[in-house]
N, C-alpha and C positions, 0 to 999 in steps of 0.2 A: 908660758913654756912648760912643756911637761918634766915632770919631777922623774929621774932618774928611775926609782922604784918604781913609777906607774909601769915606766917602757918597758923595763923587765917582769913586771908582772903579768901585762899583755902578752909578753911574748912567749914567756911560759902558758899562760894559756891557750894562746894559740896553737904552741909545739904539743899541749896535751889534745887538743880536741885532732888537730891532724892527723897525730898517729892514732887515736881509738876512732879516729874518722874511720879507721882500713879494716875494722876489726870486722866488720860484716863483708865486704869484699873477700878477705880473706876467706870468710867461713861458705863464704858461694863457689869459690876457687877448689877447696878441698873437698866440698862436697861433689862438686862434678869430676872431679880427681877419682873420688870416692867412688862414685856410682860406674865411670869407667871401668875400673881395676874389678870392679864387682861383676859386671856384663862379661870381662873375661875371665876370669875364676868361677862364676855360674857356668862357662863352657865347658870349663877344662874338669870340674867338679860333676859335670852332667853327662859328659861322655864318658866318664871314670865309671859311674854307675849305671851306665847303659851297657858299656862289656861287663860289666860284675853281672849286670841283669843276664846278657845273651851264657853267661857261665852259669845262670839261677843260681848265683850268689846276691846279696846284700852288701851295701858297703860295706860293712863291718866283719862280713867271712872275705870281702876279696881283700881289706887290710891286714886280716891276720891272715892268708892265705902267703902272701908278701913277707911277715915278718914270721912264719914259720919254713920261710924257702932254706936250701942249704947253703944257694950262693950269693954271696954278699953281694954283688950288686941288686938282686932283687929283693934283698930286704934293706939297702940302701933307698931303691926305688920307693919303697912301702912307707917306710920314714917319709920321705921326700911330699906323695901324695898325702900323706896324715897332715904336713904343716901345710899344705896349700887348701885342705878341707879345713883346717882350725882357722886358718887365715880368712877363709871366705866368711867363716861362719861369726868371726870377730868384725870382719867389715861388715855385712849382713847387719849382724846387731845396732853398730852403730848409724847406720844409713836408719833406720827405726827410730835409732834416740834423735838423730837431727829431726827427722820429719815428724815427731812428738813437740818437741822444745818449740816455743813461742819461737817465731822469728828474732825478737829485741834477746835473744838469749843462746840463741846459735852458733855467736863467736865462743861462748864458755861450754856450750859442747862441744865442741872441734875437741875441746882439751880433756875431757873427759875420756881416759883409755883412747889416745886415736891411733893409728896407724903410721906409724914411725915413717913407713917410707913413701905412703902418699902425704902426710904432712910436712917430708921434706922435698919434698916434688914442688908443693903447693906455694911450701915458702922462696924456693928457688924460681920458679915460674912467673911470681905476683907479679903484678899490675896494679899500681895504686890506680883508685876511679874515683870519681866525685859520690857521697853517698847524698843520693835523691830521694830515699825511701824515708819513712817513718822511722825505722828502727835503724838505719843511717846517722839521722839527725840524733837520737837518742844517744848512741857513741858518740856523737861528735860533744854534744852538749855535757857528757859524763866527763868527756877527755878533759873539754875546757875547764868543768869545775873542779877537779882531780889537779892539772896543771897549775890552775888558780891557788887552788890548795897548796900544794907544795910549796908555789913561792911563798904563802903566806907561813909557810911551818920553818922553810929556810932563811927567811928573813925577818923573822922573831926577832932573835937572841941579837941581830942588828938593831932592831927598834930600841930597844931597851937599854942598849950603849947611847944613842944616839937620843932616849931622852934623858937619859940622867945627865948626860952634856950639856944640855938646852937647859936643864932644871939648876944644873952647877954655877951656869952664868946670870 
């Protein structure tokens, strides 16, 4: 019969490889999040400087062009374009860092400066999947030995009661 500790140590490890099982799912999830929100902000960013073009302006005189207007809604508006060009150019970058970063290493990009509201989309959206890949297996295998871990860190300070008991009798 199996010993109490065994069952919980399994099952901690189990619970650990499960959940770092999702960790690259997740990071396939946010990247297509990612490159969505990116293809419409390339639009909205590319039509922006196509009228600045047809005014033979540059981005950068049609945005001070906006925050030198008199009426606050168009230098509202000016504001408003400036954070959706910071925006592009921050998802931009990161769409770069994932497709740099090793695949076994992409769930810890995601976390690196992400994008607050496609990674709450992402998190909202998920779908846990069986991980079949290489670096699937890799999380799953971290998770197990991580969960293994822990019980073994939380069930220390037990052993040590329980042999100085054994050693008493």
């Amino acid at each position: 019969m199996m010993r109490v500790g065994t069952v919980l140590a399994l099952l901690v490890s189990l619970a650990g490889g499960a959940a770092t099982s999702q960790a690259p799912e997740l990071a396939q999830q946010y990247r297509q999040r990612l490159h969505g929100a990116l293809e419409e902000l390339a639009q909205v960013v590319a039509r922006f400087e196509e009228d600045a073009a047809r005014h033979e302006m540059r981005r950068e005189e049609a945005l001070a062009a906006y925050s030198d207007a008199e009426e606050p809604f168009l230098r509202d508006r000016g504001l408003s374009m400036r954070r959706v060009i910071e925006r592009f150019e921050h998802l931009e970058q990161q769409a770069v860092r994932l497709a740099e970063w090793p695949l076994s290493l992409r769930p810890l990009a995601v976390f690196v400066n992400p994008d607050g509201d496609v990674l709450k989309g992402a998190v909202e959206d998920f779908e846990p999947a069986v991980p079949l890949t290489a670096h699937g297996m890799i999380w799953t295998v971290s998770g197990l030995l991580a969960g293994f871990g822990l019980y073994k860190t939380l069930a220390f300070p037990f052993r040590r009661r329980r042999a100085a008991r054994v050693a008493e009798r």
